[in-house]
N, C-alpha and C positions, 0 to 999 in steps of 0.2 A: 213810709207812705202807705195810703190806704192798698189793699193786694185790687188792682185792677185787671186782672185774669180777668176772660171769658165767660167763665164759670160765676165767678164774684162778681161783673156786671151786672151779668143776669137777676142778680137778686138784690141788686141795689133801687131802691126806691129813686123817681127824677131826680127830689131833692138831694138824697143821699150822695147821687153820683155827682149830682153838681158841685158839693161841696167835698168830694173827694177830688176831682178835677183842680176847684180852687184851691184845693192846698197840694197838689200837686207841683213837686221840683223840677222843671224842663231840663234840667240837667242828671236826673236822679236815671241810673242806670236802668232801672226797672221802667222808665217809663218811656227808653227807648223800643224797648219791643213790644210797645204796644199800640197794635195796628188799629188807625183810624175806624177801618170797616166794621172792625169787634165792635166800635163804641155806636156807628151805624145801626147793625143788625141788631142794638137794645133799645133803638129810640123809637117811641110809640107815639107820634102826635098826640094822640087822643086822651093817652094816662097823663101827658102835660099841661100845666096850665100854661093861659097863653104868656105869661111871664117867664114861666121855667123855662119854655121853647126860645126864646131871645138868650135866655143866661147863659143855656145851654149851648148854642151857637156861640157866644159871645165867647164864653171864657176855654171853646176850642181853639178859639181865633186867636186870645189872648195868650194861651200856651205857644201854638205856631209861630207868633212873632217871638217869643221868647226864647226860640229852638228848639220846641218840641217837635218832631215828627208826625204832627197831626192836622197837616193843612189841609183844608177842603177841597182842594184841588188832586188830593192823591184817592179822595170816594170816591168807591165803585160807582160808575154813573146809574146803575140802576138801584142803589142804596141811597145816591140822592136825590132818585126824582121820586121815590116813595118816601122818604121822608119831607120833602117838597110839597109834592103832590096831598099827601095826607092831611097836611097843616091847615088847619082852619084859618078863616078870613083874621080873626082876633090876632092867631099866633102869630100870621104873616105881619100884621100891621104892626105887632111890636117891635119885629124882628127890623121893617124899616123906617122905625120911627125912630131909632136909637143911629145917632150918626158914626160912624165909621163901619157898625155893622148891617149897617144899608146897603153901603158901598161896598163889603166883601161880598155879601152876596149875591148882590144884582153882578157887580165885577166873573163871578164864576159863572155864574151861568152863562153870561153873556161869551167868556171864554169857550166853554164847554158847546156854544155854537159853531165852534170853528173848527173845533174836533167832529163835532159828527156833522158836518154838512158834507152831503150828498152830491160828488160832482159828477156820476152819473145822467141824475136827474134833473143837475144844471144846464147840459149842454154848453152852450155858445151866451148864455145869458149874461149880459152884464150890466149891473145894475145900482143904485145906491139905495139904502134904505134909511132914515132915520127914527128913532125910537125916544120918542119922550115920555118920563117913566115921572109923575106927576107925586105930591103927597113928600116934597120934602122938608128940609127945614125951612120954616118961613115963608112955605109956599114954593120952594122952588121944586125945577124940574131937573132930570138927570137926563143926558144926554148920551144915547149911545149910536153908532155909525155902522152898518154892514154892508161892506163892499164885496160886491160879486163879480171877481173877472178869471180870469184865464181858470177858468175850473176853482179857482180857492175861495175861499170866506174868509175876510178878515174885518177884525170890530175893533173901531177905534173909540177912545171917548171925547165925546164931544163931535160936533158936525164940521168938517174940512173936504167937504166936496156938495155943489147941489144933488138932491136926493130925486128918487123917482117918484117914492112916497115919503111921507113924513106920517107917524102913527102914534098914537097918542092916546096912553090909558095908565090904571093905577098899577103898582106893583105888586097887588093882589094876583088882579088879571092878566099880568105877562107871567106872571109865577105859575099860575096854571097852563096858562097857554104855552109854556116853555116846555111843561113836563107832560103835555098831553092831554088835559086834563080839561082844556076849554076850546071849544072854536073858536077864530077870527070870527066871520061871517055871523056868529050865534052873537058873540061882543059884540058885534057890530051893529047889527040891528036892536039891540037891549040900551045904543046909547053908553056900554061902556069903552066900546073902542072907537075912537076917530081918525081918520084919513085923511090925508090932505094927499091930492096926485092923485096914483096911478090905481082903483081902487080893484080893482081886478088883481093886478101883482099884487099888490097887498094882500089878500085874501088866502092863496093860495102860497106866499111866501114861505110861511112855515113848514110845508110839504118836500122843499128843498135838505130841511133836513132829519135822519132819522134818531126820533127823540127816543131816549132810554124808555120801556114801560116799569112801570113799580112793581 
């Protein structure tokens, strides 16, 4: 297999890596030790096009299911909110125009709310939030659920409780606003976020948790 050391990352052009990846054996001893983050701390938004950034996600994804040791879920959270954060509108929209790798992504981050919310700065709050994340196949919406009680955060998919707010924008704009990256209240007056409810909680929602910076 192609040497995916650190070093030989480094100097692998997008495409080159991409298609060392895709011919990559999930089961190939070598490519047990090789740590997600290495492949993180190579990735430049900017040097990829917005195709390569979907590939590149994707056929991480595709190894992970395969059993490779390389699920999104084990990046450094500040490795993935600068690769996140960095991605131009273009790369984003590839990344959730393609179905199943819509769904890994939006699925992590939304996880990765539950890790770092803040029960500090929760207090006694409790509350439901609903999240409709617009621009999917066919027009449809993706449904995610965050419930605030006893001090914890927990996100379900799909809506199974009345909400306080219901908020509603593309997956561009929670992709940023996830990683720090956008205001609510800026969204909101620009017409790309909408509120239905509580529109004060809403606003201030995202404060609840503290987001990784890039």
């Amino acid at each position: 297999m192609t040497n995916l050391t650190t070093e030989a990352i480094a100097k692998l052009s997008p495409k080159a890596l991409i298609a060392a990846l895709r011919q990559a054996d999930p089961a190939d001893p070598a490519l047990r030790d090789l740590d997600i983050d290495v492949i993180a701390r190579g990735i430049d938004p900017a040097k990829l096009g917005k195709d390569e950034f979907a590939d590149l996600l994707g056929v991480l994804g595709d190894l992970a299911d395969r059993g490779a040791d390389l699920d999104l879920a084990k990046m450094d959270p500040h490795n993935f909110a600068r690769i996140i954060s960095r991605a131009s509108k273009d790369q984003i929209d590839a990344v959730t125009s393609r179905t199943g790798l819509r769904e890994r992504v939006l699925d992590e981050v939304f996880r990765r709310m539950e890790v770092h919310f803040r029960t500090d700065r929760a207090g006694a709050t409790r509350a439901v939030v609903h999240f409709r994340l617009t621009g999917g196949a066919g027009g449809s919406e993706d449904v995610y659920e965050a419930v605030i009680e006893d001090g914890t955060c927990t996100i379900n998919k799909g809506a199974t409780r009345e909400s306080r707010a219901t908020v509603t924008l593309g997956p561009v704009e929670f992709l940023k606003l996830a990683t720090g990256n956008a205001s609510a209240p800026v969204l909101f007056m620009t017409g790309k976020l909408k509120v239905k409810g509580d529109l004060g909680f809403a606003a201030g929602f995202m404060s609840l948790f503290d987001i990784p910076k890039a």
